[in-house]
C-alpha positions in Angstrom: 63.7 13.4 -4.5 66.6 14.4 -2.3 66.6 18.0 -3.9 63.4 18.4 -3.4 63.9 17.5 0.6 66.4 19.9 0.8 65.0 22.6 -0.9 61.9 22.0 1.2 64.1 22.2 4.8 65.6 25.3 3.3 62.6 27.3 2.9 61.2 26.2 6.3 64.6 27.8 7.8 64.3 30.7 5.8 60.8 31.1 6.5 61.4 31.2 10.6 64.3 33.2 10.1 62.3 35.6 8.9 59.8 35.8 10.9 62.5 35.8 13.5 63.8 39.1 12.1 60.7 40.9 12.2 60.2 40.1 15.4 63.6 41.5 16.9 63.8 44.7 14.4 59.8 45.8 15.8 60.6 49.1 18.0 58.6 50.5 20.9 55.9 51.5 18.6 55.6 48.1 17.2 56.3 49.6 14.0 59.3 48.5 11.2 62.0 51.1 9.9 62.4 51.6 6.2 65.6 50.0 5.8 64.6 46.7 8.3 61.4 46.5 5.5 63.0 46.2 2.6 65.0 43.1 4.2 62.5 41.6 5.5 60.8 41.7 1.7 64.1 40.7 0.2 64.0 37.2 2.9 60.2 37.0 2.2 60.9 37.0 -1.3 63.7 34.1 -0.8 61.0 31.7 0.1 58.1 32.3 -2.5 61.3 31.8 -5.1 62.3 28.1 -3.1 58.5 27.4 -3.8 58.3 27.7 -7.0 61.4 25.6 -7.5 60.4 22.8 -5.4 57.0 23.0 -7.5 58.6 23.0 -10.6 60.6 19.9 -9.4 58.1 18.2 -8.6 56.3 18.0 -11.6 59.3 17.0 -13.1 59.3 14.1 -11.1 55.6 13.3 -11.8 56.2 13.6 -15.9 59.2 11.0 -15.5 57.0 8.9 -14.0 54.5 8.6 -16.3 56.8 8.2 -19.4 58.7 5.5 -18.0 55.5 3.2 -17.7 55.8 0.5 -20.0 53.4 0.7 -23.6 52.3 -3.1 -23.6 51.1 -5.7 -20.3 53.2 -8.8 -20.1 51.3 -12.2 -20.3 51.1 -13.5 -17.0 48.2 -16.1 -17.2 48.7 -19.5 -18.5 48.5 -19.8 -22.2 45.4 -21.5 -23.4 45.7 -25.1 -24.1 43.3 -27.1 -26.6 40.6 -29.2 -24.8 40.8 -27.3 -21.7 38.2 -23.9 -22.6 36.8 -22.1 -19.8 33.8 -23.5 -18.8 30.8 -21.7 -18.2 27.1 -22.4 -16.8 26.7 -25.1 -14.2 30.1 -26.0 -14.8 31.6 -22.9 -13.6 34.2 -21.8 -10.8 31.6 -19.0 -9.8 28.5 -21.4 -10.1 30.3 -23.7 -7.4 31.2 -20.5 -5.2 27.5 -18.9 -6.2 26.0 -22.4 -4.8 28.0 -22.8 -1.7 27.6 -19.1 -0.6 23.7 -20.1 -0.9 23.9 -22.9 1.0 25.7 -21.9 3.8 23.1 -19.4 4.1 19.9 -21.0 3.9 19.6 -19.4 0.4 19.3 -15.9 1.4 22.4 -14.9 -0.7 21.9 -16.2 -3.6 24.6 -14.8 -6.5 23.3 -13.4 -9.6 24.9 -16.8 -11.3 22.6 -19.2 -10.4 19.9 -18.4 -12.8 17.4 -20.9 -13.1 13.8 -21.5 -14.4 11.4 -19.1 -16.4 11.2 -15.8 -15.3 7.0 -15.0 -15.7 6.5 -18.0 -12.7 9.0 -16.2 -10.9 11.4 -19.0 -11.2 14.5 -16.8 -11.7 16.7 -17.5 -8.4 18.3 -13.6 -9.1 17.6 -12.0 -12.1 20.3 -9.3 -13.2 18.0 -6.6 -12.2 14.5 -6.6 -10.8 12.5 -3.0 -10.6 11.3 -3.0 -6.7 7.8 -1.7 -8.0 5.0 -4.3 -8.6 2.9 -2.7 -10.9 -1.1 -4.1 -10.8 -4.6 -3.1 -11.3 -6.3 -1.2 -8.9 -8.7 -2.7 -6.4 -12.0 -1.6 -5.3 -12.4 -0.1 -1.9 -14.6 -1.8 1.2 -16.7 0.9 1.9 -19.7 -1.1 3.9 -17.4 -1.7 7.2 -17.2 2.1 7.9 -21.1 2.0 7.1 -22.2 -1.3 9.3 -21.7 -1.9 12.9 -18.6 -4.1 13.5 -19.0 -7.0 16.6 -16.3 -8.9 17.6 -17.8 -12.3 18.9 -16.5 -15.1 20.7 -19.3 -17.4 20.1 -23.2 -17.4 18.4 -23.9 -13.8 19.2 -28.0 -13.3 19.4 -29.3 -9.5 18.5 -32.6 -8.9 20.6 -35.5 -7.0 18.6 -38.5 -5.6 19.6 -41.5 -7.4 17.5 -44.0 -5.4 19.4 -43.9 -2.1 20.9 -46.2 -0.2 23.3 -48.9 2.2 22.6 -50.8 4.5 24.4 -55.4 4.3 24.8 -57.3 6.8 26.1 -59.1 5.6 28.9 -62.3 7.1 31.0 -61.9 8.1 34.4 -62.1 4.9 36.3 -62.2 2.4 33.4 -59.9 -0.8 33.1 -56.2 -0.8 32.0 -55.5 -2.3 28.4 -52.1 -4.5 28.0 -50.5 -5.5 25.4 -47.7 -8.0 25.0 -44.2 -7.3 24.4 -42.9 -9.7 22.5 -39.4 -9.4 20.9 -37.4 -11.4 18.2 -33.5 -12.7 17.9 -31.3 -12.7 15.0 -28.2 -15.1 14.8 -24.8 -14.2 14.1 -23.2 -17.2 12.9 -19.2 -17.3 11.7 -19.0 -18.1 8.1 -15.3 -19.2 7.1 -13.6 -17.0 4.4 -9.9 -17.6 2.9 -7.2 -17.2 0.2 -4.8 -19.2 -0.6 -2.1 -18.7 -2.9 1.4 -20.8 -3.7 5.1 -19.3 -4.2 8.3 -20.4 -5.1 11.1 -20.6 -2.7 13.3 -19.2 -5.2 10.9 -15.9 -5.5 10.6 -15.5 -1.6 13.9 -16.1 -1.0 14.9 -13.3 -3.7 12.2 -10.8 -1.8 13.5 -8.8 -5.1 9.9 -6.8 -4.6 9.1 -7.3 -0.7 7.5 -10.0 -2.0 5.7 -10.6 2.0 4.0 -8.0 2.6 3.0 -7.9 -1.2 1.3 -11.2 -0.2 -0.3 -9.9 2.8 -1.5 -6.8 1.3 -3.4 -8.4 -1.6 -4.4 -10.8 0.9 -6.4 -7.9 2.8 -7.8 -7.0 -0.4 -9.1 -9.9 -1.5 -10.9 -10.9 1.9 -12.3 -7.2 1.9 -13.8 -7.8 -1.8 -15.6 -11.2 -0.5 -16.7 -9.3 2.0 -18.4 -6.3 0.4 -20.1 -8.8 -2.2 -21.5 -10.7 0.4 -22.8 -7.9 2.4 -24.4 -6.9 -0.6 -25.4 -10.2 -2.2 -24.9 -12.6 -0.7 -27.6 -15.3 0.8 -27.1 -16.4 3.8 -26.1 -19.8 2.6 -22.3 -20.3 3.9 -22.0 -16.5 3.8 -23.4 -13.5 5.2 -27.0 -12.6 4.4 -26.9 -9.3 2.1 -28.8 -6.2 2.3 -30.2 -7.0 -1.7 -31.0 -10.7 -0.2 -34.8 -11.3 -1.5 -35.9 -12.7 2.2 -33.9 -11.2 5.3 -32.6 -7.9 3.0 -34.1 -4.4 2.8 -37.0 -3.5 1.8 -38.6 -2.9 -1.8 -39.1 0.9 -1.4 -39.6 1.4 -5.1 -40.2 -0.5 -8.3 -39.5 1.9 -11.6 -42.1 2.3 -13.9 -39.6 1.6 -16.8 -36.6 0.2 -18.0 -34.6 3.4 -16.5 -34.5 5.4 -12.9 -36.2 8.7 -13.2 -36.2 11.8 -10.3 -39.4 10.9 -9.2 -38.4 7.4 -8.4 -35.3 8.6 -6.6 -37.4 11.0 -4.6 -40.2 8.5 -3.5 -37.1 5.8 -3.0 -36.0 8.7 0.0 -39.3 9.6 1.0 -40.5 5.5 1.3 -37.6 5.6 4.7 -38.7 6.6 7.9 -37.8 9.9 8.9 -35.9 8.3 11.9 -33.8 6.7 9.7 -33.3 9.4 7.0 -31.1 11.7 9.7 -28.1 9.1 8.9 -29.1 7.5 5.4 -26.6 7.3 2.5 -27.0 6.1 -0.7 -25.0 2.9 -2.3 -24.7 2.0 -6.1 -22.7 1.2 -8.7 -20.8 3.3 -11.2 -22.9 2.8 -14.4 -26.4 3.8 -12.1 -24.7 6.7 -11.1 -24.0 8.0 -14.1 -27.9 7.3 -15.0 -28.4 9.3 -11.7 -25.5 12.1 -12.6 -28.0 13.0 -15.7 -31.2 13.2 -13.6 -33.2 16.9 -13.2 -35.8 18.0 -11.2 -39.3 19.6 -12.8 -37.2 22.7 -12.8 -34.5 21.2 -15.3 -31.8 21.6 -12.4 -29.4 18.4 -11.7 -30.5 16.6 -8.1 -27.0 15.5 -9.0 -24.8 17.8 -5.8 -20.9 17.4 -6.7 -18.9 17.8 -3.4 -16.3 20.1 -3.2 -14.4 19.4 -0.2 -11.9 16.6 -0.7 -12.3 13.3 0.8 -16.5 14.1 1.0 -18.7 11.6 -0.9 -20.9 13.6 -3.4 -24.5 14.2 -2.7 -28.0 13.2 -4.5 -31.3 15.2 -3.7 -28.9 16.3 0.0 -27.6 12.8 0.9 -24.6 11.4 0.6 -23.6 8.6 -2.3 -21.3 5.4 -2.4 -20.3 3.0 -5.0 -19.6 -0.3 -4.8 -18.3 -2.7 -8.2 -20.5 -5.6 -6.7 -24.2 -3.5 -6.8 -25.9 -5.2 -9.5 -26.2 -3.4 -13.2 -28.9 -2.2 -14.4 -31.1 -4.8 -15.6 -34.7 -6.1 -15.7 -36.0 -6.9 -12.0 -32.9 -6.4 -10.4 -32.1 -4.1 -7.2 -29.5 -1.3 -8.3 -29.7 1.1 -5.2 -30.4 0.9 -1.7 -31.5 4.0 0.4 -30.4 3.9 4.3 -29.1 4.1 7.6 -26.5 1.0 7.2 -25.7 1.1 10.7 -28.1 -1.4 11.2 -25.8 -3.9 9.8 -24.5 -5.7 11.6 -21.0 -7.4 10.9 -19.8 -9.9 13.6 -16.3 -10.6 13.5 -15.4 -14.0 15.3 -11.9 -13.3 16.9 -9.5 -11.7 13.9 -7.6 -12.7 10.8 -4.9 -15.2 10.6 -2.6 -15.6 8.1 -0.5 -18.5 8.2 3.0 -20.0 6.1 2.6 -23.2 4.5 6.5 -24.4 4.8 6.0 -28.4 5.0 3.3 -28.9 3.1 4.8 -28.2 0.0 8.5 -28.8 0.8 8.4 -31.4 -2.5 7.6 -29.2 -5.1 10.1 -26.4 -3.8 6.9 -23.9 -3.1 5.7 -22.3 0.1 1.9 -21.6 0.8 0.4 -19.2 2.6 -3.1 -19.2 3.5 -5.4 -15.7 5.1 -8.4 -16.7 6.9 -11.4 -15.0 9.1 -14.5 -16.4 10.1 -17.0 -13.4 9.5 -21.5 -13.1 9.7 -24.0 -10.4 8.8 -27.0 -9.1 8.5 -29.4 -6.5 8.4 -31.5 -6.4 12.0 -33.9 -3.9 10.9 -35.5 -4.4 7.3 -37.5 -1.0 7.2 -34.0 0.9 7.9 -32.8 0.1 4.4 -35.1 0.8 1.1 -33.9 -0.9 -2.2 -34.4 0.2 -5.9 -35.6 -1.9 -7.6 -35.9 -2.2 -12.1 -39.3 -3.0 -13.3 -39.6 -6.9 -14.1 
């Protein structure tokens, strides 16, 4: 190591001494003579040949290193002694640590030793690896809140209609006045409660090995937005909103088929049986297996009504007007309604304040489980009958 220091000062004082020397021998023209040159290369060569000695010395070193590393590792731990095995599980040094690290955190680091439970209820405190995707079945979409008219209410809200409206007589020159009565009607927007529950181990949460919160919340959404649609649609007024299929307070029987199948005709007289005032907004809404009835359809020419859209994100068209599906239209079946014909608008959804979601810590502290609960308190109906025509399958 010493030789290599010295070397390695001796080539630094060469290499300035050098440099030194060209400087001085430079002449007015800042130009070298012949003779000064071929020192200078002579000094120059000097230290490339102190390079390549200290390299070569060094590697030296480096090779004696490496052979004089011993072949075997000594013992240094304490020989094994009968009765006294390393113990594993619960039992173990790193379970103790494991435990007390989650402890002194509240649980929210939690050591891949503490493994406990069955891994399908999520019972697995960490498992040795956990894919961050959740991988589920797709949902349907709520497509009637971008059709219907959305209220926030505080209270009962009341939706004024005109029963009775005004028309004109043709009266002689000096004859009485007629009157009629305007009367009006009120429709009720109640609250109807709606919620979704659903219980978790703390184990799970605490793991969060898939974001497991806003897993919950999202498929919280989802399923409040299904209940939704199917009431809209279906349901009775009883507890829930008051569909647009609803026998008494829905749309109107536009057409009854002939058969046990939908023909063009039908579809035409179903468009043609809604007022034209209506018709300048009116969409169609069915489900899947109708429209593929409807996709099959021709006119007396032999031409599909069926009108695919080509610009993405645009609902297709039937006979000009735009079509939606919905999973929770009824099938096709006898004396059932499997299409309504509208301006939807004249839904009306009243919202009573917004949705809460809510953690259930306490009430099942016992069991080791947290709840958490989604709620909204949600009304509908249709305020104008004749501004939605229905489908309907022969009896």
């Amino acid at each position: 190591m010493n030789r290599i220091l010295e070397l390695r000062e001796k080539r630094a004082k060469a290499w300035e001494a050098a440099k030194a020397f060209l400087d001085t021998k430079r002449g007015a023209d800042g130009l070298v003579s012949a003779e000064d040159t071929a020192t200078y290369d002579k000094m120059e060569t000097d230290v490339v040949a102190l390079g390549k000695e200290i390299d070569r010395l060094e590697k030296q070193e480096a090779l004696d290193r490496e052979l004089s590393k011993p072949l075997n590792t000594p013992l240094t731990g304490k020989p094994a002694v009968p009765g006294m095995e390393t113990k594993t599980g619960r039992a173990s040094d790193e379970y103790k640590a494991g435990m007390l690290q989650a402890l002194r955190s509240n649980f929210r680091q939690v050591s891949n030793v503490l493994q406990e439970g069955v891994d399908t209820d999520g019972g697995y405190l960490v498992p040795v690896e956990y894919d961050d995707r959740l991988i589920q079945g797709l949902k349907e979409e709520n497509i009637f809140r971008k059709l219907a008219t959305r209220i926030t209410t505080s209270g009962e809200h009341k939706i004024n209609i005109a029963a009775t409206t005004p028309a004109a007589a043709w009266i002689d020159e000096g004859a009485a006045l007629t009157f009629g009565d305007a009367t009006f009607a009120q429709i009720l927007l109640d609250a109807h409660k709606l919620h979704v529950a659903v219980k978790v181990t703390e184990e799970l949460l605490y793991d969060n090995a898939f974001n497991l919160e806003s897993h919950i919340l999202d498929q919280f959404t989802k399923a409040l937005s299904n209940a939704e649609e199917d009431a809209f649609l279906n349901g009775d007024g009883q507890g829930k909103p008051l569909g647009i299929f609803a026998a008494t307070g829905g749309g109107q029987i536009g057409v009854t088929t002939s058969g046990a199948s939908i023909t063009a005709d039908e579809v035409l007289n179903l468009i043609y049986a809604l007022k034209r005032p209506y018709r300048k907004e009116a969409v169609f809404i069915t489900n899947d297996q109708t429209l593929a009835v409807l996709r099959k359809l021709k006119d007396g020419n032999g031409a599909y009504i069926w009108q695919p859209s080509y610009q993405a994100g645009e609902p297709d068209k039937l006979a000009g007007y735009s079509i939606y599906t919905s999973a929770f239209v009824p099938t096709i079946a006898p004396g059932v309604p499997v299409m309504a014909f509208g301006d939807f608008s004249y839904y009306n959804i009243g919202d009573r304040g917004s949705r809460s979601f809510a953690q259930l810590k306490e009430l099942y502290a016992g069991n080791g489980m947290i709840g958490y609960v989604a709620k909204e308190r949600v009304d509908g109906k249709l305020v104008l009958p004749e501004a939605v025509q229905i489908l309907k399958m022969k009896a």
